[in-house]
VOFI-852183 format. One line per 2 residues: number of its first residue (from 1); their letters; for each residue z, x, y of N, C-alpha, C. Coordinates in nm, 3 decimals. Each point is the difference from the previous one (the first is absolute). Layout:
<atoms>
NUM> A> Z,X,Y,Z,X,Y,Z,X,Y ~ ...
</atoms>
This chain:
<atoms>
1> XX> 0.000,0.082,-0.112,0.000,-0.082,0.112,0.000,0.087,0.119 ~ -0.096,-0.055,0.078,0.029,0.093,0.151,0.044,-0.060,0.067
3> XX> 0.083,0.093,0.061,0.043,-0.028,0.095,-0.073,-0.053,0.139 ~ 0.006,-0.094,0.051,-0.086,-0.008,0.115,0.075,0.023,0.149
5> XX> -0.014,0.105,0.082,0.030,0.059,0.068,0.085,-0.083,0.080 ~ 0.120,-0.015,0.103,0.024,-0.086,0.046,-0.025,-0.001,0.164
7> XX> -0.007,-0.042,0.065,-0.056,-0.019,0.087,0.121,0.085,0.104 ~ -0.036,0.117,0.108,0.054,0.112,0.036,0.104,-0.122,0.079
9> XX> 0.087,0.022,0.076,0.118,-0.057,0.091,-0.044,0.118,0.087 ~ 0.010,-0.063,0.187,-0.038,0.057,0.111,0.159,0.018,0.050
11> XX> 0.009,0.139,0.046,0.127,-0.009,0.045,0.040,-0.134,0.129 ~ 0.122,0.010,0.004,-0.007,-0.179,0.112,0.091,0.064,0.114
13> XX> -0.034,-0.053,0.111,0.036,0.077,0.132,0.131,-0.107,0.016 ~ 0.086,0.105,0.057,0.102,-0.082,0.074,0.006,-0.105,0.148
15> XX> -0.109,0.005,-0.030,-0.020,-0.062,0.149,-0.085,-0.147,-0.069 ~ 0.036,-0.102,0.074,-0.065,-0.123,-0.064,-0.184,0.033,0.024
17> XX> -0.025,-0.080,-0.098,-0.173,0.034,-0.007,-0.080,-0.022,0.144 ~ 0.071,-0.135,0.096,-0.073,-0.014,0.090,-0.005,0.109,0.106
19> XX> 0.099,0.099,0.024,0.031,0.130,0.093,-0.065,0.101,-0.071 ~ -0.068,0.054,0.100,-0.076,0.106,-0.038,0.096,0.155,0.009
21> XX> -0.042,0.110,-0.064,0.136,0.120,-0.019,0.021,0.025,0.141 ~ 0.104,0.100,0.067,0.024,0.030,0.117,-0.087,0.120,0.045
23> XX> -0.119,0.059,-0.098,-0.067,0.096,0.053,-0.127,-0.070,0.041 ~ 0.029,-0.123,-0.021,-0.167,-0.093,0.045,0.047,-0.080,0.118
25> XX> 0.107,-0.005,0.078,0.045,-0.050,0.090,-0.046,0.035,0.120 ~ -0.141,-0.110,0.092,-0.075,0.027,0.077,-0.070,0.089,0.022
27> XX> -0.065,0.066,-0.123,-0.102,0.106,-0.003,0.066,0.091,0.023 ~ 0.144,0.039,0.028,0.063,0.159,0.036,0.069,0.077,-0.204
29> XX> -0.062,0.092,0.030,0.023,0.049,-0.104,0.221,0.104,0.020 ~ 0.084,-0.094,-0.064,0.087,0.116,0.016,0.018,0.119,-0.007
31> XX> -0.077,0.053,-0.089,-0.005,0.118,-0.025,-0.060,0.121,0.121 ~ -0.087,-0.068,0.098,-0.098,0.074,0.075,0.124,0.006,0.162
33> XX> -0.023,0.122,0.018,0.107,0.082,0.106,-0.028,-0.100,0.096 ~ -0.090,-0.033,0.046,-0.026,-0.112,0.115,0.105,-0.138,-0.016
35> XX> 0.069,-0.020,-0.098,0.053,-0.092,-0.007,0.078,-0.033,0.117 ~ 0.033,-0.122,0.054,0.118,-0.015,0.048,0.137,0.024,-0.038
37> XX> 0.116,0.059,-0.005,0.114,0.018,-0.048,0.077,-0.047,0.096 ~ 0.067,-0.098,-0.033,0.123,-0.027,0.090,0.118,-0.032,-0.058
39> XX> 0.099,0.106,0.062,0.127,0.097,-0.016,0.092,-0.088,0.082 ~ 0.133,-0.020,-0.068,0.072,-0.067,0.047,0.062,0.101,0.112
41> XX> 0.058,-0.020,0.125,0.100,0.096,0.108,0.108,0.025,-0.029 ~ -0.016,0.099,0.030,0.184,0.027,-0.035,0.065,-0.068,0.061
43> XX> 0.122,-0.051,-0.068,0.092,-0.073,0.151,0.057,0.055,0.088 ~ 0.006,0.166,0.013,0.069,0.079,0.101,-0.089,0.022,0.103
45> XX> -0.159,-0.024,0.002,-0.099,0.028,0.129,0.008,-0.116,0.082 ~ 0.017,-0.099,0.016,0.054,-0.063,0.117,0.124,0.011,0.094
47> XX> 0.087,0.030,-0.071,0.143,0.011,0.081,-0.022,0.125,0.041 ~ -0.080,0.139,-0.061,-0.001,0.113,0.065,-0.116,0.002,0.168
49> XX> -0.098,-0.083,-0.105,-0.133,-0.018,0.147,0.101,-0.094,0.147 ~ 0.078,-0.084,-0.038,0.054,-0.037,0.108,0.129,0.107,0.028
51> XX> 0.062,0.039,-0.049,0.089,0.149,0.039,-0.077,0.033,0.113 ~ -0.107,0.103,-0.051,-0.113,0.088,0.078,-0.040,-0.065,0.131
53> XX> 0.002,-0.115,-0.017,-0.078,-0.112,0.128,0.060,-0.014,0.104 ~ 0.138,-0.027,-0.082,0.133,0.031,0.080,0.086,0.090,0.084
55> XX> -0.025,0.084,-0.112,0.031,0.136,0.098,-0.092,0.045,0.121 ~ -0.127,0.012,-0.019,-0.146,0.017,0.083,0.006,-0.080,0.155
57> XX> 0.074,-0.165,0.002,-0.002,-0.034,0.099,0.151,0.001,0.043 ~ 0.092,0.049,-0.087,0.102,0.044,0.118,0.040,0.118,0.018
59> XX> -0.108,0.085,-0.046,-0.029,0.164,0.095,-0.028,-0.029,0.113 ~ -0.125,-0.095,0.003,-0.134,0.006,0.115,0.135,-0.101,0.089
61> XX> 0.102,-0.100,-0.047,0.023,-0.106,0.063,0.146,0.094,0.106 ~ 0.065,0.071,-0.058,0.064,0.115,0.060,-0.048,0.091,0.086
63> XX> -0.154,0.047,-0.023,-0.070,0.079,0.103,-0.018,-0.076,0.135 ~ -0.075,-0.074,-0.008,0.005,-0.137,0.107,0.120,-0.050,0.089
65> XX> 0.114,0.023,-0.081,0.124,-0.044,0.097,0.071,0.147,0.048 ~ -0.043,0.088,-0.094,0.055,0.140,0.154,-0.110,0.018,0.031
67> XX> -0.128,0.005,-0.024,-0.053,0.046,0.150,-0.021,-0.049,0.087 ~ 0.047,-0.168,-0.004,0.028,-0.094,0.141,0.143,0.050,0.034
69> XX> 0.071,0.024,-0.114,0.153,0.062,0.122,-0.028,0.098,0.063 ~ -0.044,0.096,-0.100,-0.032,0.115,0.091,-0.091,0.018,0.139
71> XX> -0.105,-0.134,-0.003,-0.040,-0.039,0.143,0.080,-0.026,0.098 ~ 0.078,-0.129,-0.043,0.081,-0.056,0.065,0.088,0.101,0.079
73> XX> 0.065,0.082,-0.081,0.076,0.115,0.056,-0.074,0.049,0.086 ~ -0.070,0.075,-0.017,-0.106,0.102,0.075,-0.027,-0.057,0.105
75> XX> -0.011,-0.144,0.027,-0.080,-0.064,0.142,0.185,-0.014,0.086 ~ 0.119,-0.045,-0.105,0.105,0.004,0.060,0.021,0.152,0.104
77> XX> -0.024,0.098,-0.117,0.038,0.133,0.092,-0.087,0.042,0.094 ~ -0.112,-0.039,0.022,-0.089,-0.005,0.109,0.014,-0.061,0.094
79> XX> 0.036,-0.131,-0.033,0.014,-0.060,0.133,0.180,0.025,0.088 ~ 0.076,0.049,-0.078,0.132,0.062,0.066,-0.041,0.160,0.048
81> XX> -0.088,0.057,-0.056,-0.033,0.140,0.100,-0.069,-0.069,0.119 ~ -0.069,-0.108,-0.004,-0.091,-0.040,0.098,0.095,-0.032,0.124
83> XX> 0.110,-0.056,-0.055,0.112,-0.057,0.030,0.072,0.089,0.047 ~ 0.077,0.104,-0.040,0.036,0.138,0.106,-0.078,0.064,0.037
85> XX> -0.095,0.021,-0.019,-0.093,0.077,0.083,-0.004,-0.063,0.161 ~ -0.053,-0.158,-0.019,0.009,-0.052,0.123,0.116,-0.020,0.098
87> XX> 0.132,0.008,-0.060,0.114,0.013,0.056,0.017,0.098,0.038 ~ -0.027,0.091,-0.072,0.036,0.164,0.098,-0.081,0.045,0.097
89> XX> -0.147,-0.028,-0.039,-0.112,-0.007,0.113,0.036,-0.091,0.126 ~ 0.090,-0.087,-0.009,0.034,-0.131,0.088,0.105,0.084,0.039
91> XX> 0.133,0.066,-0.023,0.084,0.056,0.023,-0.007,0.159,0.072 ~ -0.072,0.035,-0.080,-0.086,0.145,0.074,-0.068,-0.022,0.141
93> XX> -0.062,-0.143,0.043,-0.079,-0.014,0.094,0.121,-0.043,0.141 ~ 0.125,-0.091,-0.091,0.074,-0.026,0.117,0.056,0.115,0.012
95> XX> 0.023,0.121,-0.096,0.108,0.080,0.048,-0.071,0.066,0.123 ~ -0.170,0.031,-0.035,-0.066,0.061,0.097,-0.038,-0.093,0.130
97> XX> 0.048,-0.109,0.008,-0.022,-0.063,0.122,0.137,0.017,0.062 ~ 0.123,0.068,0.000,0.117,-0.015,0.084,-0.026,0.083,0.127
99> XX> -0.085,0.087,-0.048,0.001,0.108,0.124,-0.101,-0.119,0.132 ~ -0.093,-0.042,-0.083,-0.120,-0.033,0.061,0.048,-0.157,0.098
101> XX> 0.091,-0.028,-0.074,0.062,-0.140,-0.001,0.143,0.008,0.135 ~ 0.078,0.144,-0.025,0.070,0.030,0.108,-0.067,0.015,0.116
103> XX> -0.103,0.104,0.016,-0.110,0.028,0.127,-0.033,-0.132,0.031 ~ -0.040,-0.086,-0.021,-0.074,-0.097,-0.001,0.143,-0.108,0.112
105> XX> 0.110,-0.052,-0.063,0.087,-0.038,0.015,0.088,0.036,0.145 ~ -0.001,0.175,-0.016,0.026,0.057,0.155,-0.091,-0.008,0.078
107> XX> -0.135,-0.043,0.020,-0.038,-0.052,0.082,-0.103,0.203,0.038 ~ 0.012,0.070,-0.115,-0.090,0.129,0.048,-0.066,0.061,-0.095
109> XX> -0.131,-0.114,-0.004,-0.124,0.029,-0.072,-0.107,0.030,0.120 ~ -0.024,0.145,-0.075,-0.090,0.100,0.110,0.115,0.086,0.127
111> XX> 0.103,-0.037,-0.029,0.062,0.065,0.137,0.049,0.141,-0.014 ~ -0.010,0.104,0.071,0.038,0.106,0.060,0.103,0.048,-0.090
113> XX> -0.042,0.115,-0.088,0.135,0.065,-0.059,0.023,-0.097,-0.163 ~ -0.090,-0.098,-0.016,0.078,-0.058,-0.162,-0.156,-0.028,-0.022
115> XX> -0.021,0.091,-0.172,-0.123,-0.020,-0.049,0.017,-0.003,-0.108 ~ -0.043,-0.118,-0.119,-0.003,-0.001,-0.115,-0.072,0.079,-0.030
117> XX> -0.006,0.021,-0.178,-0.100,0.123,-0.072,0.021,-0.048,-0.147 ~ -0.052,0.056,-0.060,-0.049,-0.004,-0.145,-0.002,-0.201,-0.063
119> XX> -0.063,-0.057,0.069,-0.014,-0.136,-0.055,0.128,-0.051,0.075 ~ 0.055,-0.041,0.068,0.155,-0.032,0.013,0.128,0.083,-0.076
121> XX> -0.044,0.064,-0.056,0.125,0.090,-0.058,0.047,0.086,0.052 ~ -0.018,0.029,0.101,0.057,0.112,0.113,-0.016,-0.072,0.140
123> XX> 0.149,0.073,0.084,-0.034,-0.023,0.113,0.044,0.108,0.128 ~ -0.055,0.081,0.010,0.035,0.087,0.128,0.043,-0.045,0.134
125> XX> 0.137,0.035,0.005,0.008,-0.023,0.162,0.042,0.135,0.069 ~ -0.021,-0.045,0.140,-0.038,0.147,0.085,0.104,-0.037,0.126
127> XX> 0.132,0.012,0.023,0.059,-0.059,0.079,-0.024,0.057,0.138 ~ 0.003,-0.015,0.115,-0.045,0.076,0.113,0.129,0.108,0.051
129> XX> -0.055,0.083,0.014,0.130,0.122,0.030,0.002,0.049,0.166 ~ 0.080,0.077,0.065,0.029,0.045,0.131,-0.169,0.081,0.012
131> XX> -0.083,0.094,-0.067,-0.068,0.011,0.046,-0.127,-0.102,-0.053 ~ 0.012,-0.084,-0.098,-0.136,-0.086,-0.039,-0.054,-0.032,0.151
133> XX> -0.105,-0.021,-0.020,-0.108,-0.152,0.095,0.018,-0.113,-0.037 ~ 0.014,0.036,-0.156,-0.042,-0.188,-0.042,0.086,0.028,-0.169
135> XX> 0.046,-0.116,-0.035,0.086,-0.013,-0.150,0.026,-0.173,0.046 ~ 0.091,-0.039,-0.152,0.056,-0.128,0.005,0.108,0.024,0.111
137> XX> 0.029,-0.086,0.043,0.133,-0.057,0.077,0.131,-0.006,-0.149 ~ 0.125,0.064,0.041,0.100,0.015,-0.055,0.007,-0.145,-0.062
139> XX> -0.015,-0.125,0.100,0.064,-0.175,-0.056,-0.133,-0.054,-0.122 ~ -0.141,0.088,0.020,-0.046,-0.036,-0.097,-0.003,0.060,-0.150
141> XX> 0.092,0.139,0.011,0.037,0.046,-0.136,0.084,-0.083,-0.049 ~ 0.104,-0.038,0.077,0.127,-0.075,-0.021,-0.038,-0.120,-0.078
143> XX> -0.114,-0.080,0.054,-0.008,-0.117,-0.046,-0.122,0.008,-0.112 ~ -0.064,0.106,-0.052,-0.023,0.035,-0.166,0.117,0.017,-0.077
145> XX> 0.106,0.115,0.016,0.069,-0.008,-0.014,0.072,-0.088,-0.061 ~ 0.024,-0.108,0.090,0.092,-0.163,-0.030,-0.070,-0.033,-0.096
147> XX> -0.181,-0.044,0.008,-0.063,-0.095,-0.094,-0.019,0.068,-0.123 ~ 0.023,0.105,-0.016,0.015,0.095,-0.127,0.160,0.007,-0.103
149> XX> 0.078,-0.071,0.125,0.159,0.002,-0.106,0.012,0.138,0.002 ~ 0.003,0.066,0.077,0.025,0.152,0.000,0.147,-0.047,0.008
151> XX> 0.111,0.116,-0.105,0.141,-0.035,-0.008,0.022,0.085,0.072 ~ 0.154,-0.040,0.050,0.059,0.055,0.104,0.025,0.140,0.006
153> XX> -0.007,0.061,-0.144,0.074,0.141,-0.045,-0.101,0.063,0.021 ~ -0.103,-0.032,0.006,-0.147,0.080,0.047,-0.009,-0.002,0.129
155> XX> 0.009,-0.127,0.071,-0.054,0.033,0.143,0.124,0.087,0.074 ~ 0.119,-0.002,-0.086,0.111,0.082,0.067,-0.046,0.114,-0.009
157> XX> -0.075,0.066,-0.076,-0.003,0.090,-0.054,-0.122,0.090,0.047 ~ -0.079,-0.091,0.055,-0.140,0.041,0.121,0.080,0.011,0.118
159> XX> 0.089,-0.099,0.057,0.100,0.081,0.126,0.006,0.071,0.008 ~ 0.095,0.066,-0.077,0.038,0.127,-0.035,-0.103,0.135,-0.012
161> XX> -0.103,-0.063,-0.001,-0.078,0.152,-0.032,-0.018,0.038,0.091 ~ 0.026,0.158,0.000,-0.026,0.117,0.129,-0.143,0.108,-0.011
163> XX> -0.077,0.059,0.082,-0.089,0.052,-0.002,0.037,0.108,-0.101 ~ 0.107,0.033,-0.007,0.038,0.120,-0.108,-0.011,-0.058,-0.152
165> XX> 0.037,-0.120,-0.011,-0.030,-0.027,-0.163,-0.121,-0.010,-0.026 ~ -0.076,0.004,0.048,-0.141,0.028,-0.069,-0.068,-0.187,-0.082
167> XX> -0.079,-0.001,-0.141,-0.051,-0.156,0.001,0.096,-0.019,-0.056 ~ 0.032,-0.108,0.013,0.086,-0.092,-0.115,-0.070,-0.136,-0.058
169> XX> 0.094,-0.031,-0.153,-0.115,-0.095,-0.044,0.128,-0.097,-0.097 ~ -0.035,-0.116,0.040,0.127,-0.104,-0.079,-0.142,-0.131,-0.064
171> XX> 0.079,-0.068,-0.088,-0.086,-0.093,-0.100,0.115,-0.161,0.004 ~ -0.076,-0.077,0.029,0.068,-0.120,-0.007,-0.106,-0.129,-0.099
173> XX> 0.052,-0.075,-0.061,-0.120,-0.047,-0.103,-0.092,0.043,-0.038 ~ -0.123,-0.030,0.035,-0.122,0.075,-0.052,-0.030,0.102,0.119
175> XX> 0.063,-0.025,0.101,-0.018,0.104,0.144,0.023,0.137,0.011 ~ -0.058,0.099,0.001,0.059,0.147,0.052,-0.069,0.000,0.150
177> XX> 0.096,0.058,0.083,-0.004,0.087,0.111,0.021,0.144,0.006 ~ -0.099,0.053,0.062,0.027,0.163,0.025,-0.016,-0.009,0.170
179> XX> 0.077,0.092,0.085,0.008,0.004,0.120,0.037,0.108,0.055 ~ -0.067,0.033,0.120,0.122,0.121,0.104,-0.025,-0.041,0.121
181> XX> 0.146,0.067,0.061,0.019,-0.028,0.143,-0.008,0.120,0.082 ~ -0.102,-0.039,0.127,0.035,0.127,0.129,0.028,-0.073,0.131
183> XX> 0.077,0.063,0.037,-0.001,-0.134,0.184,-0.131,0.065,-0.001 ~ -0.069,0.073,0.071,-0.162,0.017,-0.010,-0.071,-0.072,-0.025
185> XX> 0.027,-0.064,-0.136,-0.170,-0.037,-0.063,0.089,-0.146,-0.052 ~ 0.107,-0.013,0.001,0.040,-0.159,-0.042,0.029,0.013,-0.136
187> XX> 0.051,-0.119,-0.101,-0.017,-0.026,-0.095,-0.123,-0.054,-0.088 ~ -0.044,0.125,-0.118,-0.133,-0.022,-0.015,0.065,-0.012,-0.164
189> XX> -0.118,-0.076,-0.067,0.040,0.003,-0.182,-0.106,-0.079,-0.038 ~ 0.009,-0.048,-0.117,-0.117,-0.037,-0.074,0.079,-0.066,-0.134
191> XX> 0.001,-0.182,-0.012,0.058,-0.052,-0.081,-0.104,-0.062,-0.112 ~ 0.052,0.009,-0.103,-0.103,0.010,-0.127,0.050,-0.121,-0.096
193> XX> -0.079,-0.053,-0.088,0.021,-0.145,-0.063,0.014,0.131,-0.180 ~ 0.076,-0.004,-0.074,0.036,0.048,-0.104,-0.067,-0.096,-0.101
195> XX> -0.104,0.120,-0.100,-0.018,-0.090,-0.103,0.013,0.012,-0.133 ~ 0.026,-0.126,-0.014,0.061,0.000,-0.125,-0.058,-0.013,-0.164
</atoms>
C-alpha cells in the first residue's frame, strides 16, 4: 500500500489572516535603514531642557536688571557732580564777586587809586600819601573795608603799621590782605579772594 503523500501544512502566522505581516506595512520595508524609528524619550530630557531654559533666561533676566542699576546709578552720580560742580561754580563766582560787589556798593567803580585784577579776584588799592597827586581817599578804603567784614583785629593791626615794618599780610574768610604803610605814599596793599 502506498502511502499517498499528505498534503504539506503551511506554517500559520500569528497575525489573523486578514493583516498583512509588519514588514508589508505601507510598502516600508523594516528592515531598510530608511525606516522610520520612533524611540520613546527619556523622561529626564524635559525637566533638564526646561532647567537649561531656565537658567538661560535668568542669566540674561539678571543681566538686564544690573545694567539698568548700573545706569541708574551712573546717571545718579552724574547728575550730583553736575550738581556740585554747579554749586561750587555758583559759589566760586559769588566768592569772586565780593571784591567786585564791595567796589560797586562804595560807590568807586573806575575811581582813583582802587582797581580790580585777575577776573574780580584781586583788588589793589593805592591810598593817596603826603607826596601822591592822586590815590583813594582814606573814607573810601574804610568803607571796602566795612563791606568786606574786615575784623577788627586786622584793621587794628593796619593802624598800627609803621614805615619800619615793612608788608604785612592777615586772612579773614576766604580774604587775604597784604599791605604797607609810608606817610609818603599812604596805605597801599592788594586784597585777594583765596581759593579753595
Amino acid at each position: 500500500m502506498s502511502e499517498t503523500p499528505s498534503p504539506r501544512s503551511e506554517p500559520q502566522s500569528a497575525l489573523p489572516a486578514e493583516q498583512p505581516p509588519v514588514d508589508q506595512v505601507s510598502g516600508v520595508d523594516s528592515a531598510s535603514p530608511d525606516a522610520p524609528r520612533h524611540r520613546a524619550r527619556p523622561a529626564w530630557l524635559l525637566p533638564f531642557a526646561t532647567g537649561v531654559v531656565g537658567f538661560v533666561l535668568g542669566v540674561a533676566g539678571t543681566a538686564v536688571v544690573t545694567a539698568q542699576r548700573d545706569a541708574a546709578s551712573a546717571r545718579a552720580v552724574a547728575a550730583a557732580s553736575a550738581s556740585a560742580a554747579s554749586a561750587s561754580a555758583s559759589e566760586a563766582s559769588t566768592q569772586a564777586a565780593v571784591l567786585t560787589d564791595a567796589v560797586r556798593t562804595c560807590g568807586l567803580t573806575g575811581s582813583t587809586g582802587i582797581e580790580l585784577g585777575d577776573g574780580g579776584a584781586s583788588l589793589t588799592f593805592d591810598m593817596k600819601g603826603k607826596d601822591d597827586l592822586s590815590g583813594a581817599h582814606v573814607e573810601s578804603i574804610n568803607c571796602l573795608f566795612g563791606k568786606l567784614d574786615m575784623p577788627s583785629a586786622v584793621s587794628s593791626h593796619m593802624n598800627q603799621t609803621t614805615s619800619m615794618d615793612g608788608r604785612q599780610t592777615e586772612s579773614w574768610g576766604n580774604l587775604t590782605i597784604s599791605w604797607s604803610y609810608h606817610p609818603d605814599r599812604g596805605l597801599d596793599g592788594v586784597l585777594t579772594i583765596a581759593e579753595k
